[in-house]
C-alpha positions as CSV (number, residue, x, y, z in Angstrom):
1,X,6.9,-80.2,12.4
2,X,4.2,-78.0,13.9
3,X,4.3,-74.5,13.4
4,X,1.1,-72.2,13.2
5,X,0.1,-69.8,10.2
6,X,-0.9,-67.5,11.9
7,X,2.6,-66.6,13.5
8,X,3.7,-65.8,9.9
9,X,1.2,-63.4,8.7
10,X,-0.9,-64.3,5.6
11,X,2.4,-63.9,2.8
12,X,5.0,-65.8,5.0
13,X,2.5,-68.1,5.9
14,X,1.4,-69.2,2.5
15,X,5.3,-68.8,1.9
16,X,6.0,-71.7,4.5
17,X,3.3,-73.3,3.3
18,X,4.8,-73.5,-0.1
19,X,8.2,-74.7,0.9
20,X,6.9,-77.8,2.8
21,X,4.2,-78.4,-0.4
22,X,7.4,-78.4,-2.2
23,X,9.9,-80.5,-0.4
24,X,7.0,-83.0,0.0
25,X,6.5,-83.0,-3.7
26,X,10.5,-83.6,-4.1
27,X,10.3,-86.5,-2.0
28,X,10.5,-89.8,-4.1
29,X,7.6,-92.1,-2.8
30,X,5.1,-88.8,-2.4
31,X,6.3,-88.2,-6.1
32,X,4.8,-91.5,-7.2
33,X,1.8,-91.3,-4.9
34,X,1.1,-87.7,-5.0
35,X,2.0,-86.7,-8.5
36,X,-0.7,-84.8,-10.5
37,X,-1.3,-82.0,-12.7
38,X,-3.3,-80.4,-9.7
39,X,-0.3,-80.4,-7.4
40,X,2.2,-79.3,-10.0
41,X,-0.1,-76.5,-11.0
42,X,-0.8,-75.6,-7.2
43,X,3.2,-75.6,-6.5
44,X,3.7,-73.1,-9.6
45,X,1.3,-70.5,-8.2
46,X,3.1,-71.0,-4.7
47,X,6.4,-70.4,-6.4
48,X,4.7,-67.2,-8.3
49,X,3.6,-65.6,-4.9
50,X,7.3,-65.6,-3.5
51,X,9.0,-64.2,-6.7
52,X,5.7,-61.6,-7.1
53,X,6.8,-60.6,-3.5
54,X,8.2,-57.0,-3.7
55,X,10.1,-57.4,-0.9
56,X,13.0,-59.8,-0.3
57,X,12.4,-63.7,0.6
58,X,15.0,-66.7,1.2
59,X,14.5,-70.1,2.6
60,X,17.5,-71.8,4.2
61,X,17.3,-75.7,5.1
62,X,18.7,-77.3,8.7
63,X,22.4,-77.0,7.2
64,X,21.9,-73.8,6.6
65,X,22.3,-74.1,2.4
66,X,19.6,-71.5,0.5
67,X,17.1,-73.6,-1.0
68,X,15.0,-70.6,-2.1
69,X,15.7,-67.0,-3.2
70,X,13.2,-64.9,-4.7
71,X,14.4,-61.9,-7.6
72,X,13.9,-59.2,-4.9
73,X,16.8,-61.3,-2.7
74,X,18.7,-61.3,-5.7
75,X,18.9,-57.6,-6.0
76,X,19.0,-56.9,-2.7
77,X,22.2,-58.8,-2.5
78,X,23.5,-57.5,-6.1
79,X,24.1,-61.4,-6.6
80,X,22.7,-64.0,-8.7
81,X,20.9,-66.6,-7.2
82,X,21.7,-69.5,-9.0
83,X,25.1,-68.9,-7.6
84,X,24.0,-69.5,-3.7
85,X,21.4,-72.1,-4.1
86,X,22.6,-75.0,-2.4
87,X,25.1,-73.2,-0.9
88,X,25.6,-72.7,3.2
89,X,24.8,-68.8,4.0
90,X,28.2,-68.5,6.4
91,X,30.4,-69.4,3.2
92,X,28.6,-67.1,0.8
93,X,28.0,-64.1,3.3
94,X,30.7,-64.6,5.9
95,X,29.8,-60.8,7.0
96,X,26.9,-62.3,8.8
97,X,29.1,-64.0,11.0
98,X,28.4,-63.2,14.7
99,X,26.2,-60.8,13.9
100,X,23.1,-60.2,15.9
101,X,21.9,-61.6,12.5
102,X,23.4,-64.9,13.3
103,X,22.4,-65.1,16.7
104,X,18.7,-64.6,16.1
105,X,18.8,-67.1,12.6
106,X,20.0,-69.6,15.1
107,X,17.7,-68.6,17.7
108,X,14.6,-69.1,15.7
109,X,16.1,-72.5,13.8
110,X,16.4,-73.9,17.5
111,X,13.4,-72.4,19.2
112,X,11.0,-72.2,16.7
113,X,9.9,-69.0,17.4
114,X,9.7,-66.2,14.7
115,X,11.2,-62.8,15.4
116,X,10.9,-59.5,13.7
117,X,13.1,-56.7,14.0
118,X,14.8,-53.7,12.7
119,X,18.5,-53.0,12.1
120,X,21.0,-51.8,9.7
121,X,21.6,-54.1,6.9
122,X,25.0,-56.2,7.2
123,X,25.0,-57.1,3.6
124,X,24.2,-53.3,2.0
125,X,26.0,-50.7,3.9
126,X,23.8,-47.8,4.4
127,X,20.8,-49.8,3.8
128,X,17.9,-50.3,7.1
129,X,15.9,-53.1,6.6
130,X,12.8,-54.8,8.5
131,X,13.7,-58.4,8.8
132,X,11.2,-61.0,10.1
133,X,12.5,-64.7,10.9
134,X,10.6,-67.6,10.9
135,X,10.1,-71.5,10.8
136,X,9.2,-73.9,8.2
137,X,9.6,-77.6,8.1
138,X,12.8,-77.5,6.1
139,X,15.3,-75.1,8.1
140,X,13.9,-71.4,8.4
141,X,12.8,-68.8,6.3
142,X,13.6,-64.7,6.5
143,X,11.5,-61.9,5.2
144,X,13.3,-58.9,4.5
145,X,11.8,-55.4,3.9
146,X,14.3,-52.0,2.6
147,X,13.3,-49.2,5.2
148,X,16.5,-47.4,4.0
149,X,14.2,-45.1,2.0
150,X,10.9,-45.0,4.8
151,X,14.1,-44.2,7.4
152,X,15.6,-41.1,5.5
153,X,12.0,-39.6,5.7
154,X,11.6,-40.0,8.8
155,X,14.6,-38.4,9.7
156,X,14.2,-35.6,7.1
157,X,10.4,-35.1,8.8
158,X,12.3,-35.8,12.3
159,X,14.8,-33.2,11.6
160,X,12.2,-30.5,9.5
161,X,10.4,-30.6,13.4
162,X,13.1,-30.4,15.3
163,X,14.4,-27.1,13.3
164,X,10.4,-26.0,13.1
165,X,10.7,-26.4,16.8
166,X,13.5,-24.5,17.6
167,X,12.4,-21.6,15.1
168,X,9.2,-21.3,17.0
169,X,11.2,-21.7,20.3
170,X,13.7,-18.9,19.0
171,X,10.5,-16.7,17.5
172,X,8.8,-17.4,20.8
173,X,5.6,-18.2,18.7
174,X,3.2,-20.3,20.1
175,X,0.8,-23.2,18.5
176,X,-2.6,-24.1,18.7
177,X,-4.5,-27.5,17.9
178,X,-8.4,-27.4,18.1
179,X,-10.4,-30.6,17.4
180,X,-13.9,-29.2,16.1
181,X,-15.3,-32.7,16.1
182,X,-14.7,-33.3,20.0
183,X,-13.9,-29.4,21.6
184,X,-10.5,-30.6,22.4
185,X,-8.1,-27.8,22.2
186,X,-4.3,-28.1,23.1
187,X,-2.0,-25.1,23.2
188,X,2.1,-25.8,23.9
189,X,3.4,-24.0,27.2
190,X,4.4,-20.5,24.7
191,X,0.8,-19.9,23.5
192,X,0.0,-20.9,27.0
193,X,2.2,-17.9,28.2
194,X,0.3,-15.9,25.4
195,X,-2.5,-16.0,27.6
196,X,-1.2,-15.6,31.1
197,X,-1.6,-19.4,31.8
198,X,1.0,-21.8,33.7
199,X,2.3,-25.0,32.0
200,X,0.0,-27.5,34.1
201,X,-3.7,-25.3,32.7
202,X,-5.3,-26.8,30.5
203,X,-7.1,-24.2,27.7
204,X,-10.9,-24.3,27.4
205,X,-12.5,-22.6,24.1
206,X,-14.6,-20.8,26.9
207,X,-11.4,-19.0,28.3
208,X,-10.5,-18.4,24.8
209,X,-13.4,-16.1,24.5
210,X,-13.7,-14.8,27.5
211,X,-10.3,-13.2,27.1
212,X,-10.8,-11.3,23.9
213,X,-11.2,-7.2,24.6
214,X,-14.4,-6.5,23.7
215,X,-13.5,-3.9,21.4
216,X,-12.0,-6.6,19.2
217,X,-14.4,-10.1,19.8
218,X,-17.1,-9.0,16.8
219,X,-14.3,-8.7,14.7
220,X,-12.6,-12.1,15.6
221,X,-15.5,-14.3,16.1
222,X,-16.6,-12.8,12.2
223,X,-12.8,-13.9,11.0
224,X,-13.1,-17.7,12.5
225,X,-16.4,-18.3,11.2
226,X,-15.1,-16.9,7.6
227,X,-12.2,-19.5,8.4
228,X,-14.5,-22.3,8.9
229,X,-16.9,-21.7,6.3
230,X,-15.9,-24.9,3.5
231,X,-16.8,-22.6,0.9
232,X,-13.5,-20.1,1.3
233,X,-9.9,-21.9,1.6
234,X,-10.0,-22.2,5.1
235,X,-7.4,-19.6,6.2
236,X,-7.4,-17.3,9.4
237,X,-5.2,-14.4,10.1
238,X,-6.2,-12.2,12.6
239,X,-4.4,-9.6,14.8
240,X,-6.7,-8.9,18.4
241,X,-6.0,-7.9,21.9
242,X,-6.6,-10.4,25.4
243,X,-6.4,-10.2,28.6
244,X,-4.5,-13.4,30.3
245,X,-4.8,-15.0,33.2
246,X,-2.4,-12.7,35.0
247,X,-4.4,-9.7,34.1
248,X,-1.7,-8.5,31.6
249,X,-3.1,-6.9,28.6
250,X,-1.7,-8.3,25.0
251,X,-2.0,-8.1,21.2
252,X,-1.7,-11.1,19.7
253,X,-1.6,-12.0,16.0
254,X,-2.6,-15.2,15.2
255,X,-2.4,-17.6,11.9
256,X,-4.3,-20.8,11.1
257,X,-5.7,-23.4,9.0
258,X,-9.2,-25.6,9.1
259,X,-8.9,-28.5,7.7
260,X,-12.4,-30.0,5.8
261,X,-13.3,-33.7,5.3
262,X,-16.2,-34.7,3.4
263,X,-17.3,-30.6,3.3
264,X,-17.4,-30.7,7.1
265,X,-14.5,-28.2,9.6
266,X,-12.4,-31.2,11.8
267,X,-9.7,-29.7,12.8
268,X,-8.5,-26.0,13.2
269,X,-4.4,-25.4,13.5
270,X,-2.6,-22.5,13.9
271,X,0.2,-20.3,15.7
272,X,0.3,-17.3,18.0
273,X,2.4,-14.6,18.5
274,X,3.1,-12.3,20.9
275,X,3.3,-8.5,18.9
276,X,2.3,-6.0,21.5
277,X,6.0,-4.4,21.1
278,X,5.5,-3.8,17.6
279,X,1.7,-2.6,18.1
280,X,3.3,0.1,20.9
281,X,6.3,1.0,18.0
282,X,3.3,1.2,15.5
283,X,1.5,3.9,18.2
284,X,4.3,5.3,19.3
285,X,5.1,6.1,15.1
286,X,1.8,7.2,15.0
287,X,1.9,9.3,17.5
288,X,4.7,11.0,16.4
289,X,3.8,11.5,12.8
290,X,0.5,13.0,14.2
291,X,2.5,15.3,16.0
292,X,5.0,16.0,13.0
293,X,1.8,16.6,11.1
294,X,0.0,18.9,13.5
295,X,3.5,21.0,13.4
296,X,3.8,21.0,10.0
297,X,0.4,22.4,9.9
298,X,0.5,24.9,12.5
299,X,4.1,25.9,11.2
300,X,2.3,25.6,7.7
301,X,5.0,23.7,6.5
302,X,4.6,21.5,3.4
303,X,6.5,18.4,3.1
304,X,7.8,16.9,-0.9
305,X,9.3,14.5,-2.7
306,X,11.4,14.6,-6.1
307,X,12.1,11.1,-7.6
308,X,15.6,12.2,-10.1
309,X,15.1,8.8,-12.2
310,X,11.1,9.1,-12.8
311,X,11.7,13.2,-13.0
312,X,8.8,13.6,-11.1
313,X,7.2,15.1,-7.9
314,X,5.3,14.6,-4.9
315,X,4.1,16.1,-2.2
316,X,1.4,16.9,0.7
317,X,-1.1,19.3,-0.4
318,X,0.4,22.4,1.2
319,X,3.7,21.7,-0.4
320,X,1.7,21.4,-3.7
321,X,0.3,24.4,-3.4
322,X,3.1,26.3,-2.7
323,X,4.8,25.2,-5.9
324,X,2.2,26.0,-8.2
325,X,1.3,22.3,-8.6
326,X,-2.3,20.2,-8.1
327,X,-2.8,18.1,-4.7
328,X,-2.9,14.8,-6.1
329,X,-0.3,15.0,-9.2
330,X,2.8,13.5,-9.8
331,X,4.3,16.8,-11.4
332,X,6.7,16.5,-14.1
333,X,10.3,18.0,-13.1
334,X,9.7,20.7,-15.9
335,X,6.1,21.6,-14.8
336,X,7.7,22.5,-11.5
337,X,10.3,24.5,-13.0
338,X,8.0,26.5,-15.4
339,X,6.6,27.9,-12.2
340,X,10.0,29.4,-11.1
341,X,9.9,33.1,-11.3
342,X,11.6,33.6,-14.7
343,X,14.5,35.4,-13.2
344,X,14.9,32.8,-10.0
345,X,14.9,30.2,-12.9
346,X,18.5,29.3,-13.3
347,X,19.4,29.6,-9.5
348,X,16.9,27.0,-8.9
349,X,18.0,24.6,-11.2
350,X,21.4,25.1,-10.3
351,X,20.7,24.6,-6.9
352,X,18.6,21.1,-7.5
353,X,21.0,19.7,-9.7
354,X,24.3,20.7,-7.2
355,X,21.9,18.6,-4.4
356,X,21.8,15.8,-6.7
357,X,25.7,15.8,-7.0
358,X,26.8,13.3,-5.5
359,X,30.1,14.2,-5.4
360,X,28.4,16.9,-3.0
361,X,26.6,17.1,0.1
362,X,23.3,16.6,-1.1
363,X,21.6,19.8,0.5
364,X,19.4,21.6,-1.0
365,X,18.7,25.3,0.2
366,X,16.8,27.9,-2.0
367,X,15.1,30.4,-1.9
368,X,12.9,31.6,-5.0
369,X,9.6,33.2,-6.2
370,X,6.9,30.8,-7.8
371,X,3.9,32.1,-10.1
372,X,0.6,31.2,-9.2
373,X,-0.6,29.4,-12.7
374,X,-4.7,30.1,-10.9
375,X,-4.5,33.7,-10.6
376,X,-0.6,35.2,-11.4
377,X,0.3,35.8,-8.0
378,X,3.9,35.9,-6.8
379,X,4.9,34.3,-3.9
380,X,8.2,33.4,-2.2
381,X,9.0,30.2,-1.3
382,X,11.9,28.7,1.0
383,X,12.9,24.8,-0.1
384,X,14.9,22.7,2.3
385,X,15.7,19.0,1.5
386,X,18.5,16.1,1.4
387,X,19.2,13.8,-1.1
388,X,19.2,10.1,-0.2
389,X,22.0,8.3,-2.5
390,X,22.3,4.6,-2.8
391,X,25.7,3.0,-5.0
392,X,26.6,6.4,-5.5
393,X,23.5,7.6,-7.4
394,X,20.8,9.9,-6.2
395,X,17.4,8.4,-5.3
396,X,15.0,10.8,-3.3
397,X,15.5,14.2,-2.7
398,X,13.5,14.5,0.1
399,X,12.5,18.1,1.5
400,X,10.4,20.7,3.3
401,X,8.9,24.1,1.5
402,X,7.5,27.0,3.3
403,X,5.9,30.3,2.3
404,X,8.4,33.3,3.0
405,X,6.4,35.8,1.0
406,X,5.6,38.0,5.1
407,X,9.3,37.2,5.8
408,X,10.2,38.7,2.0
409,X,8.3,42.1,2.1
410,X,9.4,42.9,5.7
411,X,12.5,42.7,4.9
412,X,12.0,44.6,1.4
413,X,10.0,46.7,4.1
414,X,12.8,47.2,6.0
415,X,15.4,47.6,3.3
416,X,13.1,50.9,2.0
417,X,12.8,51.9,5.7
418,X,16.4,52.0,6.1
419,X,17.0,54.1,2.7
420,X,14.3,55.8,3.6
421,X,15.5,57.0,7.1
422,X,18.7,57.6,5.6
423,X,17.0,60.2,3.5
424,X,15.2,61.8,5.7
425,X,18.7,62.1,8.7
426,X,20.7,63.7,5.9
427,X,17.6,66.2,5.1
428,X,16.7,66.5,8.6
429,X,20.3,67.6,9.2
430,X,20.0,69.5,5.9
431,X,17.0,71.2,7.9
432,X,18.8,72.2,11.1
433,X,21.7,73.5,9.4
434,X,19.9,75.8,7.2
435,X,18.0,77.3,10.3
436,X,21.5,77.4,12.1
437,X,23.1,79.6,9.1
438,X,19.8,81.5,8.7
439,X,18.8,82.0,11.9
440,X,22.6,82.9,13.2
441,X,22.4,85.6,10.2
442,X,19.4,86.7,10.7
443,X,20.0,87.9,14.3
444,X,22.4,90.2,15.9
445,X,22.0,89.1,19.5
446,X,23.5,85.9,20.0
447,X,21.4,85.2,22.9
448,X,18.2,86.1,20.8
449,X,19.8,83.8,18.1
450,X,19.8,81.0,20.4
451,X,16.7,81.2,21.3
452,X,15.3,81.1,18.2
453,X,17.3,78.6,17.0
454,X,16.0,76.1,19.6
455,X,12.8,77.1,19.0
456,X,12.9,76.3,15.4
457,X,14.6,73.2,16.3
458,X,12.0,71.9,18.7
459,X,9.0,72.8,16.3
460,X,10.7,70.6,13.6
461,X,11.2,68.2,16.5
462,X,7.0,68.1,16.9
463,X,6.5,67.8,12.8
464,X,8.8,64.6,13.4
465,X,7.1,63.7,16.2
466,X,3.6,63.7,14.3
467,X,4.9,61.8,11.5
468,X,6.6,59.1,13.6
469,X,3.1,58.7,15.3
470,X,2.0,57.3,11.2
471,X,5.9,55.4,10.7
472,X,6.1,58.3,8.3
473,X,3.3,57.8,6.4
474,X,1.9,61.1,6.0
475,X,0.4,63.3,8.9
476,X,-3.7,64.6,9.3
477,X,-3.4,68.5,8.6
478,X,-4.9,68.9,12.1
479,X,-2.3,67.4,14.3
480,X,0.1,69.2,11.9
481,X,-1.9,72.6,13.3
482,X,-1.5,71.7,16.9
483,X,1.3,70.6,17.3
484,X,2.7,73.8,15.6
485,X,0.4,76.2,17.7
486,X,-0.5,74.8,20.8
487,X,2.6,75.9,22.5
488,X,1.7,79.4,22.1
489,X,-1.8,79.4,23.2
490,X,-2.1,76.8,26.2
491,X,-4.0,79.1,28.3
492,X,-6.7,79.6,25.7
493,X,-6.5,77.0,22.7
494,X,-9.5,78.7,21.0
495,X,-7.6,81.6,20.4
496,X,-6.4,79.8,17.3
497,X,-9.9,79.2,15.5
498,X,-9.6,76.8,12.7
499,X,-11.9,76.3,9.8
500,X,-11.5,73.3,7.1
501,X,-11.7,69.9,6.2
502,X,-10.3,66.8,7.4
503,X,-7.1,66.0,5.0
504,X,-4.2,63.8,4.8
505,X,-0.6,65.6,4.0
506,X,2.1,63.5,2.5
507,X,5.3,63.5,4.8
508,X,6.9,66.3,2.5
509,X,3.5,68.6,2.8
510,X,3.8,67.7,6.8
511,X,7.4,69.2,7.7
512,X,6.7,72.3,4.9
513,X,3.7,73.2,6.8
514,X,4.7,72.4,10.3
515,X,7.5,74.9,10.0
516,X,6.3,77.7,8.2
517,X,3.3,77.4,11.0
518,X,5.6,77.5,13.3
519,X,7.1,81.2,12.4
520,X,3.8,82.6,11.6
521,X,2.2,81.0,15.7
522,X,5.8,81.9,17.2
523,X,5.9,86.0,15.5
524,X,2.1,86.0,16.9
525,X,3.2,85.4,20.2
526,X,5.9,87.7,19.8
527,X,4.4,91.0,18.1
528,X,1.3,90.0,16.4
529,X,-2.3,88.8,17.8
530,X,-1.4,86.1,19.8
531,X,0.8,88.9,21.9
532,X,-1.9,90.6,24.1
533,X,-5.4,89.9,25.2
534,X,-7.7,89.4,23.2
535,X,-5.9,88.6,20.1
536,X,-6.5,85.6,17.6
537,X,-5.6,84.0,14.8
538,X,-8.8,82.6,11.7
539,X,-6.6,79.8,10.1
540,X,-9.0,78.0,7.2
541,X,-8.5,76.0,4.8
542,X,-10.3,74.7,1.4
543,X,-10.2,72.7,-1.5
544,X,-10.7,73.7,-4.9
545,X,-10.3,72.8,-8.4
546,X,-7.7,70.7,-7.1
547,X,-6.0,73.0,-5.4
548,X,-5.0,73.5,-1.7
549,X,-6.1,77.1,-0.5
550,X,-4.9,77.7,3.2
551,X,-5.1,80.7,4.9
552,X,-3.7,82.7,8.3
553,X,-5.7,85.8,9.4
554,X,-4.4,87.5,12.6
555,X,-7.2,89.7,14.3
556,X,-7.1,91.8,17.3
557,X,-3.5,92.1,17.6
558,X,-1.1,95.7,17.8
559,X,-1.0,97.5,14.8
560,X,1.5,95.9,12.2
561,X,3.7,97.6,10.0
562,X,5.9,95.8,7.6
563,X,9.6,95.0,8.9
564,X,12.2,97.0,7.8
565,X,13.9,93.8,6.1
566,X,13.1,90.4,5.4
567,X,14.1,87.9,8.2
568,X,14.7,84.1,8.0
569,X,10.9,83.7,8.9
570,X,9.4,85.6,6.4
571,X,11.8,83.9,3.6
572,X,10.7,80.5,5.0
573,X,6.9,80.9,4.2
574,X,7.3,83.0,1.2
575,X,10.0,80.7,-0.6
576,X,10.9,77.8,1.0
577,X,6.9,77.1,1.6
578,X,6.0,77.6,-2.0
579,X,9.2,76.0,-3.1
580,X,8.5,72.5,-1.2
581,X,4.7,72.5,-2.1
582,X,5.3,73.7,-5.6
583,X,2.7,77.0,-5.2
584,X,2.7,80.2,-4.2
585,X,3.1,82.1,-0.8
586,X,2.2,85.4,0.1
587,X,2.9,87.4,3.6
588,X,0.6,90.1,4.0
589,X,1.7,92.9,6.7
590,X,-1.9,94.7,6.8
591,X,-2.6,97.4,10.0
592,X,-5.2,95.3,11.3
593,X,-3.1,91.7,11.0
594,X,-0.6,89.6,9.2
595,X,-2.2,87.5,6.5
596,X,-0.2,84.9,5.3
597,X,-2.0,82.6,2.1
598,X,-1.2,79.2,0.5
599,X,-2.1,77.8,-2.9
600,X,-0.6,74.4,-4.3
601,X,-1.8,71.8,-6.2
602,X,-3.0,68.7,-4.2
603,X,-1.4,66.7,-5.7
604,X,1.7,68.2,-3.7
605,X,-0.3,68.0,-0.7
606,X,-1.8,64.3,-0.9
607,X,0.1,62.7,-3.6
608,X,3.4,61.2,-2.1
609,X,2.3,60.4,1.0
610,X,6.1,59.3,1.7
């Protein structure tokens, strides 16, 4: 029979080879011809080689009855073999009855050709096997390799690519392959849209280049060679801006691998991804917390953080400041709290602790004094903040702190104001209704009583006036004086001469004076010096020993003689005056001109200025 070894393939050559050696040997005239210790050796190592096979082996003669199975057959099959040699293969596997098995055993048996193919195996369900058919001079023999094994990898790898595909499909990531060895680089048709390209363009490492911003291709180009250096692990990550081929601006962030052989870069993998939604979130977000910032900092606002299971506290540095604490501390709970104003204390903590309720809202709003532990100082402080709760427990009380100490003494300011004008309407009208009674008793003539009612009215209506100019801080003596005289000497004002230094009154000192300057300028104009041509008034003042010395000197006037009785004038200077001030007042009714002196203490004068 003529059949070729080199159809076979070395092991099913030397296999065939065998199988006719042996038959030969069997046969009863070669036996006694043939017979030697050589052959018999030689036919052992041909029968070693078929059961050292590791994969399965089995001859069949022309009646198709096994004349060899190796022990990879045997447990292929899960049957012995001395049980099927000699036996036809259709009686002992009738499974393989027309089967494409069958068709091609026969095929081979009558052509002589050897086939090799791959198919599930008929005789172990589940099982893919490799089968390879050929002649021999006997019948034909069959090689048989288990795939089952190879088959389930490939699948699995088959499989792991298809999902790897559809998760970079569904990521819309791209991937890159770059041979360093030949400047080959292929990119799929998503990193092609990376880069502005169509499908059918082929990538260049030139274009690759040529596409980076400038502001970022120092940075890239130092990232790649790192990547390629054999000395580091070969990894490259790297987050840049390009410009594609449709002139659309992108950030990219790409991930790769070089792989080294023999200390030498071949091959450089990777993927792309398109993030230029998250870089505009990320400058967008920073953007806005700029702007929060710049707020916060204009508003001086200071922004903290307490941390209920650590007991602890953070903050910017104004917020730190504000609370007494250092910059770049985690404060302890209690350090925090020892700052409180002692008597803000307990409303503080009561107010923290009903934020971390959660059976509560979880607001915090308080507003409390803290005690500068640098230099002592007091200042106010107003704490907003919400408490984030996770499985009912309280996590972050999160909040905002700004100074109100301004906001604080206005409205202290304004609370004194307040009393204070209270005061001073009942007094005022404590004021007008004495000069009503006194004024109505003092004169006969209703008509003259008017008159000089108003006129008292409207000269406590300038002392007002003068003070209200200072919000009732105190009045300067001179402004007190003309306000007082200068209605009775508009035609001349130097008919009123005055002599003394400049001096603050105390809004008490103000109205005492004003008035009783009043009476003495308005009796002037009536009888005394400021009544005719001519006349004058020397008013001087001066300070010493601590005490206020004023005087009023009329000159040039008619003659004066006393009044017959005292009028509401004249009681005004002489007790009311000294009465307010706390000194004495004298009225002197001389020929020549009414003197009228002052002496109080200055401490009367100047001390409360309100």
């Amino acid at each position: 029979m003529r059949f070729e070894l080199r159809q076979l393939g070395l092991p099913t050559a030397m296999l065939g080879l065998g199988l006719w050696v042996g038959r030969r040997l069997s046969h009863p005239i070669v036996r006694k011809d043939l017979v030697s210790a050589e052959l018999e050796r030689e036919r052992m190592r041909l029968r070693d080689v078929v059961e050292g096979l590791g994969d399965v082996f089995y001859a069949l003669d022309r009646d198709w009855r096994f004349t060899l199975v190796n022990a990879a057959a045997e447990r292929f099959v899960r049957r012995e073999r001395e049980n099927g040699i000699g036996q036809v293969i259709w009686e002992v596997f009738p499974a393989l009855i027309g089967t494409e098995f069958e068709t091609r055993l026969r095929r081979v048996a009558a052509t002589g050709e050897p086939e090799t193919f791959e198919a599930a195996s008929t005789l172990r369900p589940g099982a893919w096997v490799e089968s390879r058919v050929f002649p021999t001079p006997e019948g034909v023999a069959v090689w048989l390799r288990d795939l089952t094994d190879r088959r389930r990898a490939e699948a699995a790898l088959r499989h792991s690519e298809e999902r790897r595909a559809l998760a970079m499909e569904a990521a819309d990531i791209g991937s890159w392959d770059f041979d360093l060895l030949t400047g080959a680089l292929v990119w799929d048709d998503r990193c092609k849209a990376l880069f502005g390209m169509p499908p059918e363009v082929e990538p260049t490492p030139e274009f690759w280049n040529e596409s980076l911003h400038p502001a970022d291709s120092d940075r890239v180009a130092s990232l790649v060679a790192r990547a390629l250096d054999p000395a580091g692990d070969g990894r490259y990550e790297a987050e840049f801006r390009v410009r594609g081929l449709d002139g659309v601006e992108r950030s990219i962030c790409a991930t790769g691998k070089v792989l080294f052989e023999a200390g030498r870069a071949v091959r450089f993998i990777g993927t792309a991804i398109d993030v230029s939604e998250r870089k505009r979130a990320e400058a967008a977000l920073r953007e806005s917390e700029e702007r929060r910032a710049l707020a916060m900092e204009v508003a001086d606002i200071g922004a903290w953080e307490y941390d209920p299971e650590a007991r602890v506290l953070t903050g910017d540095a104004r917020a730190m400041s504000m609370l007494g604490l250092a910059p770049e501390d985690k404060a302890p709970y209690q350090t925090w709290a020892d700052r409180v104003h002692p008597d803000d204390r307990a409303e503080a903590e009561a107010a923290v602790a009903a934020a971390l309720d959660p059976a509560g809202d979880g607001e915090l709003h308080a507003e409390v004094r803290m005690i500068s532990p640098v230099d002592g100082r007091e200042r106010w402080i107003s704490e907003i903040g919400k408490t984030v709760f996770e499985a009912g427990r309280a996590r972050r009380l999160i909040g905002t702190v700004v100074d109100v100490t301004e906001r604080k003494q206005a409205e202290q300011h304004r609370e004194l104001l307040v009393n204070e004008l209270n005061h001073r309407v009942k007094n005022s009208l404590a004021t007008v209704q004495a000069i009503a009674r006194q004024t109505l008793k003092s004169e006969a003539d209703p008509v003259e009583a008017r008159a000089s009612f108003t006129a008292r009215i409207i000269a406590l209506a300038r002392a007002h006036d003068v003070l209200t100019r200072r919000s009732w801080e105190g009045a300067q003596l001179g402004e007190v004086v003309d306000a007082a005289v200068r209605p009775y000497c508009l035609d001349d004002p130097g008919r009123v001469r005055r002599d003394g230094p400049r001096l603050e009154l105390s809004t008490k000192a103000a109205l005492a004076l004003s008035m009783a300057l009043f009476e003495l300028a308005s009796n002037a104009a009536k009888y005394g010096a400021l009544s005719v041509e001519g006349g004058g008034v020397e008013l001087t003042w001066r300070i010493e020993e601590e005490r206020f010395r004023l005087t009023w000197r009329e000159r040039g006037g008619p003659p004066v003689t006393a009044p017959r009785r005292r009028g509401f004038g004249s009681r005004l200077i002489e007790q009311g005056l000294a009465g307010e001030l706390g000194g004495e007042a004298s009225l002197v009714y001389a020929p020549e001109g009414v003197v009228c002196t002052l002496d109080a203490p200055m401490s009367a004068i100047m001390g409360a200025r309100r």
